[in-house]
N, C-alpha and C positions, 0 to 999 in steps of 0.2 A: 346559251352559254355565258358564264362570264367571262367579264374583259380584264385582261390581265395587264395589270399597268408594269410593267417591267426594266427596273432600276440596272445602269451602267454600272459597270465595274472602275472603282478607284485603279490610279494609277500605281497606288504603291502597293498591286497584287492582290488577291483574295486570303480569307479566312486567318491563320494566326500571322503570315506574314503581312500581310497589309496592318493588322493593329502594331506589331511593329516598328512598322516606317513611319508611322503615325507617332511614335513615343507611348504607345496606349496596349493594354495589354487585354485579350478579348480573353472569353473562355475561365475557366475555375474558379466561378464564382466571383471573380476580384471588379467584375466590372470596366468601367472604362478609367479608372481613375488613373492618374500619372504618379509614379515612384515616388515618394516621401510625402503625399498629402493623407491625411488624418482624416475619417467622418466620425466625426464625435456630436449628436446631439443633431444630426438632419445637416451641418455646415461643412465647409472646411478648413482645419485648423494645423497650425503645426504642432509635428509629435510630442506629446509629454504637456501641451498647453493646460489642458482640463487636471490632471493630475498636479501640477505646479499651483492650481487653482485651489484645489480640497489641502493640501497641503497647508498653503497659504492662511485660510478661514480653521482650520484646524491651532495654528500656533497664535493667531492673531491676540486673544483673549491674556494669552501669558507673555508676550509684547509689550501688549498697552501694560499690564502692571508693572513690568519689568523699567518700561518708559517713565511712569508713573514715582516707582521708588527712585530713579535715577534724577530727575526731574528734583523732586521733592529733598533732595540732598545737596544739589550743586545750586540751588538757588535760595534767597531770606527766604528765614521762619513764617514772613509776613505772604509769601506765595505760595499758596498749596496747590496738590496734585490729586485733591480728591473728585475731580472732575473724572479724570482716566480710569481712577478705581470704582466709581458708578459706573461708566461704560463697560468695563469687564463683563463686567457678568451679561450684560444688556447685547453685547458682541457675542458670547457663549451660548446664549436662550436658544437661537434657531437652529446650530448647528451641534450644538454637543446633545448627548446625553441626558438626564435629570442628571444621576449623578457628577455627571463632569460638569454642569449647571452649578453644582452644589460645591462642589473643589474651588471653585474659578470665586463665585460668592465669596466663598470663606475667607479664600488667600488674598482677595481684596480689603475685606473687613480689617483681618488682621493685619496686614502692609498697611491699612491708614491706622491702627492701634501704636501698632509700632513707631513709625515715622513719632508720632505726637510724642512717645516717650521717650523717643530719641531727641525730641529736643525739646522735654521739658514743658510741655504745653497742653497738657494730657484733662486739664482741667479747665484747660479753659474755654467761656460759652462757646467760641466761634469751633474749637476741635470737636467736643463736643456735638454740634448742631452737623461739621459734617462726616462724624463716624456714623451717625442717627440718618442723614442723607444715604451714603453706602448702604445700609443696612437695608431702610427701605426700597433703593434701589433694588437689592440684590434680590428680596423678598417678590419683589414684579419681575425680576427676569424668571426667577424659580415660575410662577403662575404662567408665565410667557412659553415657557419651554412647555409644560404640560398642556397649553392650548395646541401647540403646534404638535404634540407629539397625538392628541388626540384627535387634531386634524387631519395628519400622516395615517393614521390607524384607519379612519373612514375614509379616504381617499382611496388605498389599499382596497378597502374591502369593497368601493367601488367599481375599482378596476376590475377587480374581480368577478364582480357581477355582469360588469358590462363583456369585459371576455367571455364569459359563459354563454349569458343570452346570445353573442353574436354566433358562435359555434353553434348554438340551436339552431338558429337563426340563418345561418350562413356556412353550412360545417364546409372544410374544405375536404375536396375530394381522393381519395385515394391514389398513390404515385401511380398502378398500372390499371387501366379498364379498360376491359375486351383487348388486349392486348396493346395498347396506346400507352405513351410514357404521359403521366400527366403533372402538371406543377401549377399554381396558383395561390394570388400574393392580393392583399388587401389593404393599402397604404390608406392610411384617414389624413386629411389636412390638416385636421387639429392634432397637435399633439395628447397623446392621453386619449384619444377617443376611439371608441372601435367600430361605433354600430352607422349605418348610413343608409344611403341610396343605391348603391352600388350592386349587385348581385352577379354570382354564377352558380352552377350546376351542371354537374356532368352524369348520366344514366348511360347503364349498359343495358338495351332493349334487345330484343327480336328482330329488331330491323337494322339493328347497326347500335355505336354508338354516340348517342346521343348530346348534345348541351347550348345551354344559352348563358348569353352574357349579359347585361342590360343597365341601365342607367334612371333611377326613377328620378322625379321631377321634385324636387324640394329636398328639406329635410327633416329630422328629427323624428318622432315617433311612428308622425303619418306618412312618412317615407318606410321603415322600417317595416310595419304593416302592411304597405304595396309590395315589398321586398318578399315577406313570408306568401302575400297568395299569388306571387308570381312563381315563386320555387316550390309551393305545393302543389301550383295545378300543373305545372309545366312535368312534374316526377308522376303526373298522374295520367297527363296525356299522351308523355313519351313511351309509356308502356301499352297504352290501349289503341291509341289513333296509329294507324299505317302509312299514313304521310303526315311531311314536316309542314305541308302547308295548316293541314286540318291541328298540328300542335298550337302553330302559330293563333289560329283560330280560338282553339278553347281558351288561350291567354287571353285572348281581346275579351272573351264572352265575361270570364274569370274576372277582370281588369273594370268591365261596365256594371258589372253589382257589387265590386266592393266600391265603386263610386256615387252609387246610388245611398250610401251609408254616408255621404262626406257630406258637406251644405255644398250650396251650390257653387259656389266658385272651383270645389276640386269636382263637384260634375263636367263642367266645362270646362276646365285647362291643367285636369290632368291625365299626364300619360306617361309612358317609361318607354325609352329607345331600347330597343333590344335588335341581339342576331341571334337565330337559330342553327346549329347547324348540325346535319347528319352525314357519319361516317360510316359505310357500310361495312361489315364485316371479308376481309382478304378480296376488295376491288381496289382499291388506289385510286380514290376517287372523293368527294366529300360533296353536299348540297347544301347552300345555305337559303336560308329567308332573311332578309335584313329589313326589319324595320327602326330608318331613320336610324342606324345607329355607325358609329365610326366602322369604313371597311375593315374586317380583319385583312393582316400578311401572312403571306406563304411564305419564309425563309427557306430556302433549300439546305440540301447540304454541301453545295458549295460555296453560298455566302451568298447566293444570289437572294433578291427577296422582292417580290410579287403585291402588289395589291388587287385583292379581289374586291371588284367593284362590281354593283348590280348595275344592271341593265337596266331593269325599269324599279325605281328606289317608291318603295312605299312608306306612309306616313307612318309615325310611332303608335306603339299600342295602346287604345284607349282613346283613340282619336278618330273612330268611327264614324262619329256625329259629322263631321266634314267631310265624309266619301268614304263609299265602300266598292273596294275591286278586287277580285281572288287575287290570295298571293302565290307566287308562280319558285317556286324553288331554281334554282340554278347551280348547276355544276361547276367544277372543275377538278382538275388533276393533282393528285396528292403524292406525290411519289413517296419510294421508302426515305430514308432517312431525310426527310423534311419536317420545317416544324409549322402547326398554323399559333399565327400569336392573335387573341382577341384581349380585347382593350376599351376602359370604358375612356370618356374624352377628359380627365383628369390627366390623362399622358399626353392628346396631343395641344392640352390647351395651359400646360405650362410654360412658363414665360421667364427669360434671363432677366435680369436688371436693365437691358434694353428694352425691354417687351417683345421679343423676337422670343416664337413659340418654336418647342420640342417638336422635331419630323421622326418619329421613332424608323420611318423606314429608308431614310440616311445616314441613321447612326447607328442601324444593324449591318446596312447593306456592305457586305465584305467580310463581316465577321463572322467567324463557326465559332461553338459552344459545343461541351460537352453534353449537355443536355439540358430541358426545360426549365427546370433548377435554377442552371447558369444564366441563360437568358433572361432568366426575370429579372433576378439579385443584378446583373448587369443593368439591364432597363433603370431600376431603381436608383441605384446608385448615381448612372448614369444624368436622372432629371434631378437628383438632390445638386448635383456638379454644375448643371446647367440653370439651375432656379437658385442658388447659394445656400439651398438648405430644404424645400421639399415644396410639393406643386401645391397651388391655391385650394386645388379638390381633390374629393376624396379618388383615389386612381383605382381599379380591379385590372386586374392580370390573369389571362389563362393560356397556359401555352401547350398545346397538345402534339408531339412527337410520334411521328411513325416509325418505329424503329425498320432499319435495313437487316435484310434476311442474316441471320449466320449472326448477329449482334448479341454479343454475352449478355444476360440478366446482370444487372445492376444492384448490390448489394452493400446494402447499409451495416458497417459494422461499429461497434459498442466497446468502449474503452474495456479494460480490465480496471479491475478492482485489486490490488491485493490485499 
């Protein structure tokens, strides 16, 4: 059996009253965050910051010339202001438009035409030399703006790409299978990026339903490609193999010939942590296999929350070569409305500004959620608050719900249109 590590209850009560007394609000997706703080951008900021910001870069451009002409009036003929009205447009290039690129250009050129005939000086070499500055300036903000805006266009179609491969790649699973509520969430370190080490998979077999969670070793492409033949053999063994041991198995067989493809250093020191785990169908029960990977928690549904720890911990997958011993599945008790949360170590190996790491099963323990959904987006939220802005690595979340007998279906409903 496994050992169930089993967390005390806070004083300030269970489930929405203990978040509460806490100041902290559990459940509705809102996470653990405290009233009046902002996530803008992975930080925390206060309301309206970011907005105050575009704002700001948006008027900036018709400022300086404004600054410019005002400047160019209250002081001698012999000080000009054609500094500010080259910066114009040079300020406008990355954030406007081309067009509005082109307005901001103009109304500079013209404001230094102007000013010079305003006082007379329209002819002379040095106004001259700097209408002909403005001009050229404004000519490399125009080119400026069109590098970035063709930068923006391939970045875009980037993302795009890399979204797509990763849903191939990584698709997330369906909210219900074999009657389990499911939800699962795939945070990248980097910003902008989607595809990693990271994996999960959920199948509904014959024998229950099925899934693993896992964490490959490096990153970038040849992590990605450990990522796809760990999720196509594992949807291949969960339908054919009758036990989770023999699943585990085919991964490792799976795991040593696409190593035999690497040079040799990913022969020898790669491998991907994973848990396996299987839910049988109407027992209230779940078995898992863990290799070397962070224990999944049992949350109940009373806030209480459980780590399921193995007994006897095996090496990660792919790592044969240093000993081979059957792997032995292990039970435990799944009641109805409990939820099991799996997690790759991006969650517990984020870090505050102290360097004091996230215990995700102290900052659950006491709190209920509507459902798996909520518990993640809480999670989330949660280590952005606790890291000042998101965890060093890439994090995977899979959080699978038993729903309690007599529990209504859950239904997504769709704005009107009129």
């Amino acid at each position: 059996m496994w050992r169930l590590r089993k967390l005390g209850k806070g004083t300030g009560g269970t489930g929405r009253r203990a978040a509460e007394d806490a100041g902290i609000w559990a459940g509705r997706g809102a996470g653990f965050w405290t009233a009046g703080d902002n996530v803008r951008g992975g930080g925390r900021y206060p309301a309206g910051r970011g907005r105050t910001g575009r704002r700001l870069v948006r008027v900036l451009p018709v400022l300086v010339i404004v600054a410019g002409v005002i400047f160019d009036l209250v002081t001698p003929t012999r000080v000009t202001a054609s500094p500010l009205f080259a910066a114009a447009p040079l300020v406008a290039a990355p954030f406007y438009p081309m067009a509005g690129t082109l307005v901001i250009a103009l109304t500079s050129l013209v404001a230094e035409v102007v000013l010079h005939i305003h006082a007379d000086t329209q002819f002379q070499v040095e106004s001259i030399s700097e209408v002909l500055t403005v001009l050229v300036v404004s000519l490399l903000a125009l080119y400026i703006n069109g590098v970035v805006r063709r930068s923006g266009e391939r970045l875009a179609s980037a993302r795009i790409i890399a979204e797509t491969a990763q849903r191939a790649v990584l698709p997330r699973p369906a909210e219900r299978i074999g009657g389990l509520r499911i939800a699962a969430r795939y945070e990248a370190a980097q910003e902008g990026a989607f595809i990693g080490g990271d994996l999960f998979a959920v199948q509904d077999t014959p024998y229950g339903v099925r899934l693993v969670v896992g964490d490959v070793r490096g990153k970038g492409l040849d992590a990605v490609e450990a990522v796809a033949v760990v999720i196509g053999s594992f949807r291949e063994a969960a339908e054919q193999e009758s036990s989770l041991e023999a699943v585990a198995q085919r991964l490792e067989r799976a795991l040593r010939r696409e190593g035999t493809r690497q040079d040799a250093l990913d022969i020898f020191e790669g491998f991907t942590t994973a848990v396996l785990a299987e839910i049988p169908h109407d027992e209230g029960v779940v078995r898992l296999v863990n290799r070397g990977h962070p224990e999944p928690l049992l949350v109940c549904g009373d806030g209480e929350v459980r780590m399921l720890v193995a007994t006897d911990p095996a090496l990660p997958l792919g790592m044969s070569e240093l000993g081979m011993w059957p792997d032995r599945a292990e039970q435990a008790a799944y009641p109805e409305g409990a939820t099991l949360l799996f997690y790759t170590d991006g969650l517990t190996e984020a870090r505050d500004a102290h360097g004091v790491f996230y215990v995700p099963r102290e900052r659950l323990d006491g709190r209920v959620f509507q459902g798996p959904d909520e518990m993640l987006q809480a999670l989330i939220d949660d280590v952005r608050r606790h890291t000042g802005g998101g965890s060093q690595d890439d994090m995977a979340l899979l959080a699978v719900s038993r729903p309690s007998e007599g529990e209504p279906e859950r239904r997504r409903t769709m704005p009107l249109v009129p």
